[in-house]
N, C-alpha and C positions, 0 to 999 in steps of 0.2 A: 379454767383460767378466769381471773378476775376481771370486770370490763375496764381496767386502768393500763391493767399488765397488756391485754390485746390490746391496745389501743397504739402502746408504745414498740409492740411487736409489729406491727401493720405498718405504723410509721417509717420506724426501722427497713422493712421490708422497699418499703415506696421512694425514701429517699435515698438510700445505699444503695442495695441490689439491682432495683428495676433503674438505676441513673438518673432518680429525680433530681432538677434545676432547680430545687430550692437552695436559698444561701444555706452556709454552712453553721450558723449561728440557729439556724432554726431545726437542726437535728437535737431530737430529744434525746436526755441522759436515761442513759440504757443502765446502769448500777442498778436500777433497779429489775433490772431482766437479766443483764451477767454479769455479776460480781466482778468489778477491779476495772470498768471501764471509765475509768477518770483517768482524761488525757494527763500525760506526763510534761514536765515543765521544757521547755528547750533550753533552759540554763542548764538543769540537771543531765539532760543526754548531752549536751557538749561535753558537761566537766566529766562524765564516764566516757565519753569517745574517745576522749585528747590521748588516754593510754594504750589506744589501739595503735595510734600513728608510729612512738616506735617498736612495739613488737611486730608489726609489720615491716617496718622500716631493719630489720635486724636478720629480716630471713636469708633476705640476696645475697649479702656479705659472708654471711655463715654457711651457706651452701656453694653459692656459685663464687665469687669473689675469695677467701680464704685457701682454696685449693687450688686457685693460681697464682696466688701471692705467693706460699710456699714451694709450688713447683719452681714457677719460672724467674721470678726475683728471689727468694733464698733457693734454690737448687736440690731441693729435697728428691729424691729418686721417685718417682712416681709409682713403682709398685710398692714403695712401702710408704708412700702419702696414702695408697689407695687403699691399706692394709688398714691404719689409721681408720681413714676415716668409715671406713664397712662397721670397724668395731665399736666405733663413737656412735654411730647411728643407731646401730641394733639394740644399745644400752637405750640411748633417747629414744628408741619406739616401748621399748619391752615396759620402759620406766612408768608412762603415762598413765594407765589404768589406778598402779598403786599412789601415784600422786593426785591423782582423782580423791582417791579414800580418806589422805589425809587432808585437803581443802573438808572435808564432807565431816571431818572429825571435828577440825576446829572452826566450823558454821559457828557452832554455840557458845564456845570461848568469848571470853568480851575482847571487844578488838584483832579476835581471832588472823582472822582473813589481810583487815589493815595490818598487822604484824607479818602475816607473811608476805602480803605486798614487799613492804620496805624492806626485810630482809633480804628476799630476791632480787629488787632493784640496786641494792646493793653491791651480792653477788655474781649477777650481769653484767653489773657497771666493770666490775674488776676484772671476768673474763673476759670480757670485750675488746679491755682494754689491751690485756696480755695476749689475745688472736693477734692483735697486729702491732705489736711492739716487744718480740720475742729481740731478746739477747744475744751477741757474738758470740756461739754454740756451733759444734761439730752437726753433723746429719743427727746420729743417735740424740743429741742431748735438744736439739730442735722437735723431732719426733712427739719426744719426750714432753718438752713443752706445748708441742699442736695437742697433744693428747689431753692434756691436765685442761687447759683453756678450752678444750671443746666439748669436754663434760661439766666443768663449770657453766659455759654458757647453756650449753643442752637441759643440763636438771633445772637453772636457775629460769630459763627461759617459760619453761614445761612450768613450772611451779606458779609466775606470773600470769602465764595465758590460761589455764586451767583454772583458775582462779579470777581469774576475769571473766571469763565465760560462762563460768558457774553464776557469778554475780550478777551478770546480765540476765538469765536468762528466772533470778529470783527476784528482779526488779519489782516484777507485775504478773499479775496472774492471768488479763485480762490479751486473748489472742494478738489482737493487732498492735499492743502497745509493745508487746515481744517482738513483733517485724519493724516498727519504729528503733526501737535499742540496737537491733541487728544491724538496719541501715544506718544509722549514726555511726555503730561500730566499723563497719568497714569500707565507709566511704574515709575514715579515718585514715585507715589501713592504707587503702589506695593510695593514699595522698605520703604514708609512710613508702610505697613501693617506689612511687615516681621520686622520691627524693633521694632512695638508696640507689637507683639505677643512673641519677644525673652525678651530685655531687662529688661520688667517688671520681668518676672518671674528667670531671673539673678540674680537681685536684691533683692528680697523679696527672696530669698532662703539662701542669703548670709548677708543680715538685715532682721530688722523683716517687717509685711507686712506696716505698718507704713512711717517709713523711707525708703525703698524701694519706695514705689509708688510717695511717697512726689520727691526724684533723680531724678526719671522717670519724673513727671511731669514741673520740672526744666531744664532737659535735650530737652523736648518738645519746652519750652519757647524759650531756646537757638535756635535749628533748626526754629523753627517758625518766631523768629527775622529776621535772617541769611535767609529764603527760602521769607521774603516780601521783605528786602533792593535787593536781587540780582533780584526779578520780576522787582520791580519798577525802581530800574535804568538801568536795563540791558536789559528786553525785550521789543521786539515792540512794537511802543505806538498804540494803537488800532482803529480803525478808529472814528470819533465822528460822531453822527447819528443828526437828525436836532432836534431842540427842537420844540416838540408837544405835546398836549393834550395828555393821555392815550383814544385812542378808544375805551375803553368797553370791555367784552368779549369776546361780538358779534361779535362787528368788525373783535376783535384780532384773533380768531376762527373761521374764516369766509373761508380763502383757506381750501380746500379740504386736500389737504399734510397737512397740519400741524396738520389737526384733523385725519388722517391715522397714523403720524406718531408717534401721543401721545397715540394714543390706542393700535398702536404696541407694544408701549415701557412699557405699562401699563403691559399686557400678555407678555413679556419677561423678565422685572422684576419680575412678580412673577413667573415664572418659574427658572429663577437663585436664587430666596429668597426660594424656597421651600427647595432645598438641603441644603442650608446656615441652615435654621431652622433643621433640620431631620439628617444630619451627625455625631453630638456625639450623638445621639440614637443607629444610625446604626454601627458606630464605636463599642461601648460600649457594645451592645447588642445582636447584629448581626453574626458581627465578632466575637466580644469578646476580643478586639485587644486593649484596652485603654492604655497600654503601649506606643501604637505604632502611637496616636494619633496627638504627634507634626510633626512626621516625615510624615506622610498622607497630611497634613494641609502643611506642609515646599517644597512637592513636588508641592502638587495642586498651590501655588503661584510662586514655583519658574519656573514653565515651563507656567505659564500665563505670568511671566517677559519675559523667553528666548520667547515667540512666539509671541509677541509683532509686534516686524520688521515685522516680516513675514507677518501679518493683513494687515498693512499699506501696504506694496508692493504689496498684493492680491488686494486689493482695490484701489490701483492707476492704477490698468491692468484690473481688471473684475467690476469695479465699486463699489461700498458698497452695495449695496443692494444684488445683488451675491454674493458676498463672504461673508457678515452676514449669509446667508443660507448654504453655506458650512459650516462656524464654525458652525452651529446650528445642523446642519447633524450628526457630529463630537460629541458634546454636548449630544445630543439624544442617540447615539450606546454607547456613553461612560458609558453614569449611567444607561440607561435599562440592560446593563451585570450587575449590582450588582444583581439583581434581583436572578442570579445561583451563585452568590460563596456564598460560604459555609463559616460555622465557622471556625477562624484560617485563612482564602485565605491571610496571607498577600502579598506576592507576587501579587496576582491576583489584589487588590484594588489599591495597588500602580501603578500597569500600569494603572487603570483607574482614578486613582488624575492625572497620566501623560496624558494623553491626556483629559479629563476635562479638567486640568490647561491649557494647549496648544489653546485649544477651548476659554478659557475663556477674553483672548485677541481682540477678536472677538464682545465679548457681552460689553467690556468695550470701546474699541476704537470707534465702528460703529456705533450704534444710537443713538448719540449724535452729531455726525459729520453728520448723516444724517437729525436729527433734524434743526441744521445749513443750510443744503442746502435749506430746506423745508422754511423758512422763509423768505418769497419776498421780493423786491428790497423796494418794500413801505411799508413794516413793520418791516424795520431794527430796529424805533427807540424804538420798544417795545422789544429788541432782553430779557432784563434781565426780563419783565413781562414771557417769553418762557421758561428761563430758572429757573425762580421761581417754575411754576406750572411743569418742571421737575425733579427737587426737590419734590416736593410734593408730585408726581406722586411716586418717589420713595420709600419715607415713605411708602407710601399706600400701596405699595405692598409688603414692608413688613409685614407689621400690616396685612393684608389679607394673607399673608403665614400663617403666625404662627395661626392668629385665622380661618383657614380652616382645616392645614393641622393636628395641634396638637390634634382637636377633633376627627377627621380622627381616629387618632391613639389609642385616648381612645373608640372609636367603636368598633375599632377590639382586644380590649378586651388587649392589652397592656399595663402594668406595668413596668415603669422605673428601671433596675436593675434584671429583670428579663427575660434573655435570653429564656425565653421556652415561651415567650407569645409575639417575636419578631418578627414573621414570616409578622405581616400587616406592620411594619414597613420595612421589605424590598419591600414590596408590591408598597406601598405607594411613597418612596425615588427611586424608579426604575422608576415609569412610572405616578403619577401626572405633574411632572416637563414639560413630553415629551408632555402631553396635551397642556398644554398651549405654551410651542414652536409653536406645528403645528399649532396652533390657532394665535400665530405671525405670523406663515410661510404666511397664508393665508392671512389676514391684509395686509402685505408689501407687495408687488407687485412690480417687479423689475424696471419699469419707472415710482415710484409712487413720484420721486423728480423733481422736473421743472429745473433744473441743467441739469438730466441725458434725458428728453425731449429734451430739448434746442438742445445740443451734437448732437443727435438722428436725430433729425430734419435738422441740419446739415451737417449731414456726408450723410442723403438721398439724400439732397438736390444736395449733388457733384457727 
């Protein structure tokens, strides 16, 4: 190695890693030791965030919100709402991969990607709008319309995010600027969940459930327009990959990281989806606290917002794979205490929504940016097939939450509403989740990305 290059190696070394106190003006330009590490603009990662807020902003309503708007204000029979919606989902899981391939086809098209942005935004706008402004219709002909509207939104949504994701993660080649995107991206998002979780119910309190949710979904349109024109004209345009055949699978599955780091993310998603599933139980029943339940919910996102930064700068200094295992560390002690508060702890739960939420920065920013590293220099151009079947990956594990952890809870002899047959449910909500953590923890391996190799090998080599 040249005495320029060591020089800037050492540096590097002394003021990142070891915590040197020199300002941060006086950190040397590393481009010349790993390619792409020129910092990214903060105009350009806002104007790419802005469309994370509402595809964020669009999950609640579509999951949890729409299948009580049709059961309990239109009267729709609930085993064939539930028929519905089993079979909407399983299209939108099954779908992702293959719309992965096609973001991955039109990389190279001119304006490829911006075109299918708009068109998608589009086609969201109008099933959105028809979720919650269906027609004076019998049950069938309602059905009928839940189902058209919610594979509209479903492909249109998948197409968008998939496609977003993929962009992000071709921003920059350079590791840390990938967890910078990531953190913009879903401190975004956040800011989309806490808006879907207030405003509805603003609304429909103050209209009936009707016209409320119709505002909201209007409201939606508007952000959603507003978060594609400021991506598309204002953030970095993304790198374009070469135009190639889809490799197969095989191929595509063929590095080692990439298939570590999809079974990582497989047992960490369903570890973050088991709480997700099991908290108004434990709210409601446990505690006994259902008053108290927006404001449990309002902490757990608002300190995943404020610890956001923090992720990012862990992980620019200890690399991502460390610092995923800290937040995860964090994560773990956080919901195994629920397990001893008692009925009434409200104090007690709120400090553990605040550090949950704090940790949960961590499970959002990190492996997906580490997914990004894990994808070789010669399989950029499949980057949206990776990020399709991350997608997918994610469904799954929720759908494997719920259908593990709810029979779990009809075992131990639990009844919804009834507090005296609650006890498996703190059982359950305390320490399944930490299972599958440690079962990540073991999986990721802290040099399991060829980025943080690469570095490694480097910095021996000086």
């Amino acid at each position: 190695m040249d005495p320029a290059r060591r020089r800037l190696v050492i540096a590097w070394l002394t003021m990142g890693w070891l915590g040197g106190t020199a300002r941060a003006e006086a950190v040397p330009d590393l481009s010349a030791v790993f390619p792409g590490a020129k910092r990214m603009r903060l105009t350009r990662l806002f104007a790419y965030a802005m469309l994370g807020l509402p595809l964020a902003m669009a999950m609640l309503p579509i999951y949890m919100i729409s299948p009580k708007f049709y059961g309990d204000t239109l009267g729709v029979s609930l085993s064939a709402l539930g028929f519905v919606l089993f079979a909407t989902r399983i299209l939108d899981t099954a779908q992702d991969p293959w719309i992965g391939r096609l973001v991955d086809a039109l990389q190279s098209k001119r304006h490829g990607w911006s075109m299918l942005v708009c068109f998608a935004t589009v086609t969201l706008s109008c099933g959105f709008v028809m979720l919650f402004s269906p027609p004076d219709l019998a049950q069938t002909g309602l059905l009928v319309w839940l189902s058209v509207s919610l594979i509209i939104v479903y492909t249109s949504h998948s197409l968008i995010n998939i496609c977003y994701l993929t962009w992000g993660t071709r921003l920059s080649d350079n590791t840390n600027d990938r967890t910078r995107v990531a953190g913009w991206r879903e401190t975004a998002g956040l800011v989309g969940v806490l808006l879907a979780s207030i405003l509805p119910s603003i609304w429909v309190s103050r209209l009936d459930a009707r016209v409320g949710y119709q505002v909201f979904s209007w409201v939606f349109v508007a952000l959603l327009v507003v978060g594609s024109i400021f991506t598309l004209t204002g953030a970095e345009r993304p790198s374009k990959g070469a135009t190639q055949v889809f490799d197969g699978w095989k191929l595509a599955l063929a590095p080692s990281a990439i298939r570590q780091v999809l079974c990582f993310y497989l047992c960490n998603a369903i570890s973050v989806a088991i709480p997700a599933t099991l908290v108004l139980f434990y709210i409601d029943d446990v505690l006994v606290l259902q008053e108290w339940t927006a404001l449990f919910l309002g902490l757990y996102f608002f300190f995943g917002l404020v610890g956001l930064p923090g992720w990012v700068w862990l992980a620019a200094r200890f690399g991502k794979p460390r610092t995923w295992l800290f937040g995860s560390l964090v994560s773990i002690l956080s919901l195994s205490s629920v397990f001893f508060l008692d009925s009434g702890s409200l104090l007690g739960y709120a400090l553990v929504c605040v550090c949950a939420g704090a940790a949960l920065g961590a499970d959002l920013v990190l492996p997906i940016a580490m997914l990004a590293d894990a994808i070789p220099a010669t399989h950029r151009h499949t980057t949206g097939f990776y990020l399709g079947l991350w997608a997918l990956i994610g469904k799954l594990a929720l759908a494997f939450a719920a259908g593990m952890s709810l029979p779990l809870l009809q075992a131990t002899g639990y009844v919804p509403g009834f507090p005296a047959t609650a006890r498996g449910v703190a059982v359950i909500y305390a320490f399944l989740p930490a299972v599958f953590k440690v079962l990540a923890i073991w999986i990721m391996h802290p040099d399991i990305l060829p980025e943080h190799r690469k570095q490694k090998e480097l910095i021996n080599e000086t």
